[in-house]
N, C-alpha and C positions, 0 to 999 in steps of 0.2 A: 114457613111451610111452602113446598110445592105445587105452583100450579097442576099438577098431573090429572090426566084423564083416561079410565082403563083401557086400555089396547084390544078387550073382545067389547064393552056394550057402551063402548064412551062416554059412561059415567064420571064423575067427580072420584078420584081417589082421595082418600082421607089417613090422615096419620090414627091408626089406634093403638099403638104402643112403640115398645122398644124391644128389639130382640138380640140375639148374633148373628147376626149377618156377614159371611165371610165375601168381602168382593173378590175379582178376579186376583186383582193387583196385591191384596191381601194373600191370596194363595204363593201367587210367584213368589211374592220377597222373604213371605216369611211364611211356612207353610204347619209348621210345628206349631207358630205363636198362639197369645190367648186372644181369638175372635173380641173385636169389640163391640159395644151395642149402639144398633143405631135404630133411629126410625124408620119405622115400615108402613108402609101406604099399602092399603086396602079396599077393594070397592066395596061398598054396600050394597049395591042392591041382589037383594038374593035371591034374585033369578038369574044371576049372570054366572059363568060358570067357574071366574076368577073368586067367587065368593062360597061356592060348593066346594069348590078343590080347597079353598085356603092359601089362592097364591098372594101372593106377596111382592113388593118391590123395597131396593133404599132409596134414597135422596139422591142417587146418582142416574137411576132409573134401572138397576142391574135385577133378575127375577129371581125367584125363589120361590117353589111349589114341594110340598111335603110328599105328595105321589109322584114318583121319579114317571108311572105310566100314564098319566095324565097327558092328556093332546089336545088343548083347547084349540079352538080355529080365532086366530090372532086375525085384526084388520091386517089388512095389507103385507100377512107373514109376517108381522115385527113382533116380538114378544114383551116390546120397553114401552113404559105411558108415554103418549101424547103430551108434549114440552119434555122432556128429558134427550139427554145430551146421549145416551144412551141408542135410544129409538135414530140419532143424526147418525150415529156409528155402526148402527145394523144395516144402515144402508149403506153409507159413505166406505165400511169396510167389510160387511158381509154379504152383503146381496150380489146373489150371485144367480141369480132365477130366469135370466134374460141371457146368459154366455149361450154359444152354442158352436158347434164343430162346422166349420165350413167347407173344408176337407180332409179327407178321410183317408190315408195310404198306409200299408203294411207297414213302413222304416218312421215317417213321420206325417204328421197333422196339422192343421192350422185352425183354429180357434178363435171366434171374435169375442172379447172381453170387454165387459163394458165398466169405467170407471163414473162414480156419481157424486156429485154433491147435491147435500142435502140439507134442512136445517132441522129443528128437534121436532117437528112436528113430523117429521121423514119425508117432507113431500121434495121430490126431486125436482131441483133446481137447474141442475146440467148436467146432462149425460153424453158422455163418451166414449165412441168402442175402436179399442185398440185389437191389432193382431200379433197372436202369440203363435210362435213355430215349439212343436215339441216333438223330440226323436226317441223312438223305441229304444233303448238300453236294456243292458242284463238287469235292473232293478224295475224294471217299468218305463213310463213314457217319464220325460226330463226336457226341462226348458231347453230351446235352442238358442243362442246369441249369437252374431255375429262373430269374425271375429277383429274388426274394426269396433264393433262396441263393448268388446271383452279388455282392449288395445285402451279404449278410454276410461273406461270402468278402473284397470291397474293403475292406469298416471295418474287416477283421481284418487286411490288409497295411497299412492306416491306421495302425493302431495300432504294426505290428512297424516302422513308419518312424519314427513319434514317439519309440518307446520310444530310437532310436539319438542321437537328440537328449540324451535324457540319461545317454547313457554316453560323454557327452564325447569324442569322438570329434577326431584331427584339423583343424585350421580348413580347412584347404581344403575336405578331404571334407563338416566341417561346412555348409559353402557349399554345395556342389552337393546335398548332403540338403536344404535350406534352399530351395532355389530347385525341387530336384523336387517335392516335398513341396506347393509353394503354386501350383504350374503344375500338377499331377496331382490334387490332392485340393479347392483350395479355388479357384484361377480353372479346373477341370475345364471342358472343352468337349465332353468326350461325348456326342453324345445319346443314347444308350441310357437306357433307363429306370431302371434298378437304377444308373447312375451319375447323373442327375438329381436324383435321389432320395436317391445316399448326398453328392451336393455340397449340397443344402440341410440334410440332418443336420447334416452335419461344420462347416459354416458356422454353424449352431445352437448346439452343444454344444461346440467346440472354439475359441472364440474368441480365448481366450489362446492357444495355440497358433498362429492365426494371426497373432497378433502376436509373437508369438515367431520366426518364419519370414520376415515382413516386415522384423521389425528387420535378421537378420544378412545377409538377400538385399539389401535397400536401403543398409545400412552398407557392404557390400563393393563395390557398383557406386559411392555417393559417392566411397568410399577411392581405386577406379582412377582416377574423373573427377577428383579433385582432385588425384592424385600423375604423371598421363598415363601410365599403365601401359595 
């Protein structure tokens, strides 16, 4: 059992039964499947409003209330108990209450964003604020990047592509890494800058590689021309 403690009157939560409870992760992988049942932690005491509504938590700390209009006033905006890993990840990847617009221009804007760690009890550990550039687009505003960190950002998917080469992988899948790989990285038609730029590196410094690429991409097209596959 869970230490947990309710998140509106920090009570003791207590397990009183078992229900289906679908978590997040449940949803993504498998959305159709059959919900399993897990334990559900409930507060008692019945003046709190976690125990008039009927909400609910599982053992991971994730919530579940039967009135979708329900709007309890959570401590601290967390809606997870006190000790759950849950309530560490409302903060460490949702909490967003503190961002705010530093300036403000018709084409783009800049943003201070603050990153946290925290631990299950949510109390903030370390906080850090980053600055985000974002430019007005035909879809809306859209992250800005450099394009020196767009330049490193490609050599470092460069890399996590080569790296699959030697974990032996498949022949087939070898092939089509083989053939992505030398059409994306080293005959690149980008014109963008930071890709101009990473196609004469990579042309540079990975020239094994690129013959490593040509061999299984040109061996595999001989193979079909000479078997008529």
């Amino acid at each position: 059992m869970k230490n947990f403690k309710c998140p509106i009157c920090y009570q003791d939560l207590i397990i009183t039964g078992q229900a289906r409870l679908e978590t997040t992760v449940e949803h993504v992988e498998n959305p159709n499947g059959i919900i399993s049942m897990k334990d559900k932690y409930e507060c008692i005491n019945v003046n709190c409003p976690a125990f008039i509504e009927k909400i609910c938590w599982d053992e991971g700390g994730e919530y579940y209330v039967y009135n979708f209009k329900s709007n309890p006033k959570f401590i601290d905006n967390n809606n997870a108990p006190f000790g759950s890993l849950e309530r560490k990840l409302n903060v460490e990847i949702y909490k967003k209450d503190e961002n705010y617009t530093l300036l403000n221009f018709y084409f783009f804007k800049i943003k201070v964003v603050f990153k946290y760690k925290s631990n299950e009890n949510g109390t903030i550990l370390e906080r850090k604020g980053t600055f985000q550039i974002l430019k007005r687009d035909k879809i809306g505003w859209v992250y800005w990047m450099s394009p020196w960190r767009m330049f490193f950002f490609h050599l470092t998917q460069f890399k996590l592509d080569i790296k699959q080469l030697e974990d032996k992988p498949s022949y087939q899948y070898l092939v089509e890494l083989a053939r992505r790989i030398r059409q994306e990285y080293f005959n690149d038609t980008d014109k963008r800058f930071y890709r101009k730029v990473a196609k004469v590196f990579i042309n540079i410094f990975y020239q094994k590689i690129e013959r490593k690429v040509n061999v299984i991409s040109d061996y595999e097209m001989n193979r079909k021309l000479f078997t008529n596959e």
